[in-house]
C-alpha positions in Angstrom: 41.6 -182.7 -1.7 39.4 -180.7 -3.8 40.8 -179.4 -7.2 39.4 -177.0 -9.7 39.8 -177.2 -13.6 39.2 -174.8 -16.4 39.9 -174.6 -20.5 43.0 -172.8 -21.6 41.6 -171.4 -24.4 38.9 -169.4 -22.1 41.4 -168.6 -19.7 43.7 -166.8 -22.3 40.9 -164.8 -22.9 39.0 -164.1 -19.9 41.1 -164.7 -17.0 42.0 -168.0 -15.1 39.2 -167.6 -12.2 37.0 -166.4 -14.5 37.5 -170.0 -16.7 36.9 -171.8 -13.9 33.9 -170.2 -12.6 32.8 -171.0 -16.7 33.7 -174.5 -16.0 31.6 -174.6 -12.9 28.3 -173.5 -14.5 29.5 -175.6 -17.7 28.4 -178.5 -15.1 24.7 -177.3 -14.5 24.4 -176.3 -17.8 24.9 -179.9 -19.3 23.6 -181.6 -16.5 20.2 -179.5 -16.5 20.1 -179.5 -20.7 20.3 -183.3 -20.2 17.2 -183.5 -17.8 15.4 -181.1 -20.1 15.6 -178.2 -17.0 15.8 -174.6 -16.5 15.0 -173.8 -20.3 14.1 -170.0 -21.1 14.2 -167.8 -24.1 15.7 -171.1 -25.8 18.2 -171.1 -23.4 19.4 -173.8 -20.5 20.1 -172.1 -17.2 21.6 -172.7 -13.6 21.0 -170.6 -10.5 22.8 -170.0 -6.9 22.5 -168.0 -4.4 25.4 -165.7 -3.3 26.0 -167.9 -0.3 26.3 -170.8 -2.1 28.8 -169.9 -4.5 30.7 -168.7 -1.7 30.5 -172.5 0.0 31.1 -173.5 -3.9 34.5 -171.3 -4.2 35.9 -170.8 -0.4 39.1 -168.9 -1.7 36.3 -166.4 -2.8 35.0 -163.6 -1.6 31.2 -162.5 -2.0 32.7 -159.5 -3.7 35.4 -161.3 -5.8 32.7 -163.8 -7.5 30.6 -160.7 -8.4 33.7 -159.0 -9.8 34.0 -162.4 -11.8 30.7 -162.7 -12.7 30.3 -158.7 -13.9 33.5 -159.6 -15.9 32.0 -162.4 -17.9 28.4 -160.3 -18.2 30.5 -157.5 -19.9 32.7 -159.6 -22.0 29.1 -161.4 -22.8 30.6 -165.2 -21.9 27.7 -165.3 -19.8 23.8 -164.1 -19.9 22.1 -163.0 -16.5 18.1 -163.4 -15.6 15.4 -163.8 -13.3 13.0 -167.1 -14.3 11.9 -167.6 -10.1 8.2 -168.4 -9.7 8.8 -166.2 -6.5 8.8 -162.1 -7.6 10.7 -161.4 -4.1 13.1 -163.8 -5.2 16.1 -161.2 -7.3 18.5 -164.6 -7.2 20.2 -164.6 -10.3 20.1 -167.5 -13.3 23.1 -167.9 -15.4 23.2 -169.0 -19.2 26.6 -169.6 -21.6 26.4 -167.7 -24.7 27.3 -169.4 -28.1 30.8 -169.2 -27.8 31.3 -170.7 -24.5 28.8 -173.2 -25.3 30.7 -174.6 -28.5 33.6 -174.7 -26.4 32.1 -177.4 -24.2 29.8 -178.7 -27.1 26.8 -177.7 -25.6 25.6 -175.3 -28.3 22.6 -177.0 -28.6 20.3 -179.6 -26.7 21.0 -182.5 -27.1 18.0 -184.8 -29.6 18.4 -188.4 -29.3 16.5 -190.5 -32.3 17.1 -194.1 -32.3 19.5 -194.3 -29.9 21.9 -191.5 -31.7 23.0 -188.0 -30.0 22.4 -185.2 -32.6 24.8 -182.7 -31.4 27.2 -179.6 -32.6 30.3 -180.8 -34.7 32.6 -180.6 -31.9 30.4 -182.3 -29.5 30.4 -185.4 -32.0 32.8 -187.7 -29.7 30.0 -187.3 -26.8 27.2 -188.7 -29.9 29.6 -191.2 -30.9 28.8 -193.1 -27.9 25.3 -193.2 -29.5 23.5 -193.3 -25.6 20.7 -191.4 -24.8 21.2 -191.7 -20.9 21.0 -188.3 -19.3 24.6 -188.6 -17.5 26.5 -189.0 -20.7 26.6 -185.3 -21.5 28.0 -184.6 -18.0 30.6 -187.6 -17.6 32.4 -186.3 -21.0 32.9 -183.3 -18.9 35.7 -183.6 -15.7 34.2 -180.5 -13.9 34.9 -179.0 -10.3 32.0 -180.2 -7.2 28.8 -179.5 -8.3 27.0 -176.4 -6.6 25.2 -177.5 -3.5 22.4 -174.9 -3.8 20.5 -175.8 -6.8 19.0 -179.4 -6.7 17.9 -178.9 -2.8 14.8 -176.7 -1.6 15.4 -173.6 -0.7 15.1 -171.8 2.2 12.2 -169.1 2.0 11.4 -166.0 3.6 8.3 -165.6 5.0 5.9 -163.3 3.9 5.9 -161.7 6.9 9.6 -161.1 6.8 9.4 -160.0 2.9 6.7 -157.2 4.2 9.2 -155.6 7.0 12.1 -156.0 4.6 9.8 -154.2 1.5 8.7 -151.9 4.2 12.3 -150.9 5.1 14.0 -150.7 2.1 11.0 -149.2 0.1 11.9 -147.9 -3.1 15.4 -148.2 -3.1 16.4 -151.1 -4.9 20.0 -151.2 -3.9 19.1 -151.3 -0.1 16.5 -154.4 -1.2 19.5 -155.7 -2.9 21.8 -155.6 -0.3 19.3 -156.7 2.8 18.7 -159.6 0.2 22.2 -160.7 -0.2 22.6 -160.8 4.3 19.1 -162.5 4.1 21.0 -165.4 2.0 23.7 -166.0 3.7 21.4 -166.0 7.5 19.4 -168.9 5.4 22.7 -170.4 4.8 23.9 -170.4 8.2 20.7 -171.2 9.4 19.8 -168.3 11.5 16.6 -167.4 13.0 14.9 -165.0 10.6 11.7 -164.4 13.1 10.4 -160.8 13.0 11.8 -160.0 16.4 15.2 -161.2 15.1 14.7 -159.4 11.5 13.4 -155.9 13.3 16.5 -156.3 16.0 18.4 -156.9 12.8 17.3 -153.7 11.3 17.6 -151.5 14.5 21.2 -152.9 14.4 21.4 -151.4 11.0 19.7 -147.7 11.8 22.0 -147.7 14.9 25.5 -148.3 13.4 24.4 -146.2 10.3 23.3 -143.4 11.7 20.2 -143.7 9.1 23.2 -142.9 6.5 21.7 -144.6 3.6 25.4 -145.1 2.3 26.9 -146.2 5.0 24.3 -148.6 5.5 24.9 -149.8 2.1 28.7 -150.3 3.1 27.5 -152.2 6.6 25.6 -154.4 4.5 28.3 -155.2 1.7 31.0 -155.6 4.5 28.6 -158.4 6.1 27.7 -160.2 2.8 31.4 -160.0 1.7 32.5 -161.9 5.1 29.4 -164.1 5.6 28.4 -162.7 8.8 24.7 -163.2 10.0 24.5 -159.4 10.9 26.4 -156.3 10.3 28.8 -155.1 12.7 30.6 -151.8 13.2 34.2 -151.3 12.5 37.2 -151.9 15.5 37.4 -148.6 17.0 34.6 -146.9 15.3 31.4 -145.4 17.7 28.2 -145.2 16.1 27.4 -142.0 14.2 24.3 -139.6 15.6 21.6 -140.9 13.8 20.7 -137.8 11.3 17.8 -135.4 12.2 15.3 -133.6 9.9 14.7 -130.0 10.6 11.6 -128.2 9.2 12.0 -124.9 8.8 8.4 -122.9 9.6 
């Protein structure tokens, strides 16, 4: 049985799933600070994908960890970015800020001269131990399973299928956004992503749309929310004329 911890004292304050989503990236945090990984902006940071959170938290939602998530960003517990090597690549990166970090004595990394741990006041039991191996941050900490995305190679998008998604989407971020977040979770389930499937995908999209930019937006949110490799149109529902521009001579 899987079980799932989090700190009172952050759960007073911001809400028990959003403690235990802290707890979670607590985990990375220490583990990656340890190895020296992931540093930005003086910073130690963690990454996953939408899908894998998802796999990480199954009583989740898609759209209940980014209500979480937005929760912490506001309260400013936690500190969004983008650090991947790959521009396409809009996955998010996750850092604690101060507070939450001296709650888990990670406020700073850890420096290890002659076999000591130089570290915040109340991380001094973990430098009591006076080892310098990289798992002695983590073991202090009795965290939740570790998130199965970062640590393994990730799936990538060919270029080919970047050019018809940019091509698609064009300007509008949201829509690159949200074509992103189905692209994830198709990767996750391990679905072909071949440009016959990706345009068939798309045509999908125009069809049950109508070309309603909003409702294509909603299509997209309702597959991502579920985890379903494409969209689908709502029980009962027939697809909408597809809207028609008129120039007027």
């Amino acid at each position: 049985m899987t079980e799932y911890h989090f700190n009172g004292e952050l759960a007073q304050k911001y809400g028990i799933p959003e403690a235990v989503f802290l707890h979670a990236l607590a985990f990375w945090v220490a583990k990656n600070q340890a190895n020296g990984k992931h540093l930005h902006d003086g910073r130690t940071w963690t990454y996953n994908t939408r899908a894998a959170w998802v796999k990480l938290f199954p009583f989740w939602t898609a759209k209940q960890i980014r209500r979480i998530t937005d929760h912490l960003v506001e309260e400013k517990a936690v500190l969004t970015g983008n650090f991947s090597e790959d521009k396409a690549d809009r996955t998010l990166w996750y850092a604690l800020a101060d507070p939450i970090l001296e709650v888990y004595g990670l406020l700073a990394p850890t420096i290890c001269l002659n076999g000591q741990m130089h570290l915040p006041e109340r991380a001094q039991p973990i430098a009591q131990t006076g080892n310098c191996n990289k798992e002695t941050v983590t073991n202090q900490l009795y965290i939740p399973p570790t998130p199965q995305g970062e640590g393994r190679k990730k799936q990538e998008i060919s270029p080919e299928i970047k050019a018809i998604l940019s091509e698609y989407a064009g300007a509008d971020g949201a829509l690159a956004q949200a074509l992103d977040g189905l692209m994830e979770i198709r990767m996750a389930k391990k679905a072909v992503n071949s440009e016959t499937a990706v345009r068939q995908l798309l045509k999908r999209l125009d069809k049950f749309s109508g070309g309603d930019r909003m409702h294509k937006l909603a299509l997209l949110e309702e597959a991502t929310t579920n985890s379903w490799k494409t969209v689908y149109l709502p029980r009962g529902e027939t697809p909408p004329q597809r809207k028609e521009v008129r120039h007027v001579e």
